[in-house]
C-alpha positions in Angstrom: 18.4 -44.1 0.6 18.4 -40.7 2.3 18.4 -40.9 5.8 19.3 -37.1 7.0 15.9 -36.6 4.9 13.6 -35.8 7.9 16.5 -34.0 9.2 17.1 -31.2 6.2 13.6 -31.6 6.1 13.3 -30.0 9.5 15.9 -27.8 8.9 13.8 -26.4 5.9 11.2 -26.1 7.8 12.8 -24.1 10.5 14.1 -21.6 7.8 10.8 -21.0 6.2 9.3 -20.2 9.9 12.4 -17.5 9.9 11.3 -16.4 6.6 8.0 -15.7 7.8 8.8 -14.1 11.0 11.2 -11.8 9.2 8.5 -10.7 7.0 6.4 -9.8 10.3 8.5 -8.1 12.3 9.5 -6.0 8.7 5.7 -5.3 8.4 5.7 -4.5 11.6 8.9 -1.9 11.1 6.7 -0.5 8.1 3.9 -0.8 10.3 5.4 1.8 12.6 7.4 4.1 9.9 3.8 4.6 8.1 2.2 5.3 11.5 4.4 7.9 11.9 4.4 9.2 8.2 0.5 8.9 8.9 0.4 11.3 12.1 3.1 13.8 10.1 1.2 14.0 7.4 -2.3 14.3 9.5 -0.7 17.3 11.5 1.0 19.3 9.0 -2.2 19.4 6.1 -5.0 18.2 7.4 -5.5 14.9 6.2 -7.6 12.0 7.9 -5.5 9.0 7.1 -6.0 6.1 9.4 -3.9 3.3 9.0 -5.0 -0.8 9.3 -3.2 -3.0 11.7 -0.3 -4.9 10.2 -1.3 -8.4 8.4 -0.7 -11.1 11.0 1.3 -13.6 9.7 1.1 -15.7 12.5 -1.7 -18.2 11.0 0.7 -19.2 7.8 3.4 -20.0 10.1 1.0 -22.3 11.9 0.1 -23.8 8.4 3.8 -24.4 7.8 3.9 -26.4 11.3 1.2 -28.6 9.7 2.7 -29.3 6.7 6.1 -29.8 8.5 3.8 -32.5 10.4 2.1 -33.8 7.8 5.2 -34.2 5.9 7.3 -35.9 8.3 5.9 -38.9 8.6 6.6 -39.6 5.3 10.1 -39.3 6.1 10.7 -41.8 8.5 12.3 -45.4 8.1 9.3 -46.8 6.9 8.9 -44.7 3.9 12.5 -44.6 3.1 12.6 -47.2 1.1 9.3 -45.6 -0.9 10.8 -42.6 -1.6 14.2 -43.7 -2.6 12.1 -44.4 -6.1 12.6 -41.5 -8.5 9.2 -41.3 -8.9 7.6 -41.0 -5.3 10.8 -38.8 -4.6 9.6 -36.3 -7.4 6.0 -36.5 -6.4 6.2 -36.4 -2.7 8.5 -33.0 -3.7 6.2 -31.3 -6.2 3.0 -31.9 -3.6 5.4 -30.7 -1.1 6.8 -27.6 -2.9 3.1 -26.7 -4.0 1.7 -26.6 -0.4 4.8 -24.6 0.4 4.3 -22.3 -2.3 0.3 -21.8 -1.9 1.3 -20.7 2.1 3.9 -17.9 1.0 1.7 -16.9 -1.7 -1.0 -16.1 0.9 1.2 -14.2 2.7 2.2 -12.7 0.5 -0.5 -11.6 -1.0 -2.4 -10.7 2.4 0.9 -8.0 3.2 0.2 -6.6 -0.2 -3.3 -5.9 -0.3 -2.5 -4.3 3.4 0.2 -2.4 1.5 -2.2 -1.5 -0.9 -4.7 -0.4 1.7 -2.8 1.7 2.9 -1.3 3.5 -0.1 -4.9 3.8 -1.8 -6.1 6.0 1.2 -2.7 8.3 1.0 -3.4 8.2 -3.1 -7.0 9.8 -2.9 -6.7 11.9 -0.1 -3.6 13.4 -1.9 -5.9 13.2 -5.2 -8.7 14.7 -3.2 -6.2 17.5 -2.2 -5.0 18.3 -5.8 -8.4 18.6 -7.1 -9.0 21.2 -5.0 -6.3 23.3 -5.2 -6.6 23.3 -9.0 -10.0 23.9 -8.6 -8.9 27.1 -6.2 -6.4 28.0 -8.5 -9.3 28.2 -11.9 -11.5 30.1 -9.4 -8.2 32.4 -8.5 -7.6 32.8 -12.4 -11.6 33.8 -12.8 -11.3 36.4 -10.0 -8.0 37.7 -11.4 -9.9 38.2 -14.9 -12.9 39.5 -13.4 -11.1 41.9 -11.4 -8.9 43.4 -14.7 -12.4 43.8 -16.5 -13.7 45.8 -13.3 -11.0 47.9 -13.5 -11.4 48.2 -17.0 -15.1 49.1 -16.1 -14.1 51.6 -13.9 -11.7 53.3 -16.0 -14.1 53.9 -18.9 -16.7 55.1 -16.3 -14.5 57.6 -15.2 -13.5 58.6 -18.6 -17.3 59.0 -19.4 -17.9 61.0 -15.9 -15.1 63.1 -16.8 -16.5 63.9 -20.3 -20.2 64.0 -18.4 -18.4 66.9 -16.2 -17.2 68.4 -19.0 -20.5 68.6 -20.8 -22.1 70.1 -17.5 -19.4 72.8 -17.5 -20.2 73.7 -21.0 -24.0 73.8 -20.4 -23.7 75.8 -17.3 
């Protein structure tokens, strides 16, 4: 029988709440770092990027307080006895761990698609900003040719005025 079950269990519990809150207040840190990077960036060239508030984390650590009360009932007394079988022990830890893992995996997800979010907007704006300037740098290259064959132009039309001049000179 395991009798400090509910106990570790508790502790556990507590841990994965810390988990989560650390993984908050370090969105929150990137949060504020990409806020500024945002408002550098928007200042300096131009840009419009906007950034999304910072996933809130707070509803999967009030899904891990339900499971944690869900779950503790079945470590009281009563149930000892029931889960001091191997096999309630193993299945009352793979439904556990799966809950667990379906919460963290939400979170997780949710901070990356915010991550995501946010990097898409910086990618095509920057993608936006390249295209242009190749695009200015092909119409740059166009001008620069343009402007050779001009002066091409204008150098065999003063050799022809010359010879024209030449040719009036003679006549007259």
């Amino acid at each position: 029988l395991n009798l400090n079950a509910r106990k570790a269990f508790v502790s556990l519990c507590a841990r994965l709440r810390d988990a989560m809150a650390s993984a908050q207040s370090g969105s929150a840190e990137i949060h504020a770092m990409l806020g500024a990077s945002h408002a550098r960036l928007n200042a300096e060239f131009g840009l419009g990027l906007a950034l999304a508030p910072a996933p809130d984390l707070q509803r999967f650590v009030d899904e891990l307080d339900a499971i944690q009360r869900a779950y503790e009932q079945y470590l009281g007394l009563k149930q000892a006895l029931r889960l001091a079988q191997p096999r309630a022990m193993e299945s009352f830890r793979r439904m556990l761990v799966a809950k667990l893992r379906i919460v963290f995996e939400a979170a997780s997800g949710e901070v990356e698609v915010w991550n995501k979010s946010a990097s898409a907007q910086l990618d095509s704006q920057l993608g936006e900003r390249r295209r242009a300037y190749r695009r200015r740098h092909e119409a740059l290259e166009r001008i620069d040719r343009a402007t050779g064959e001009l002066e091409q132009r204008i150098a065999e039309l003063d050799m022809q005025d010359a010879s024209q001049q030449r040719l009036l000179l003679r006549v007259a």
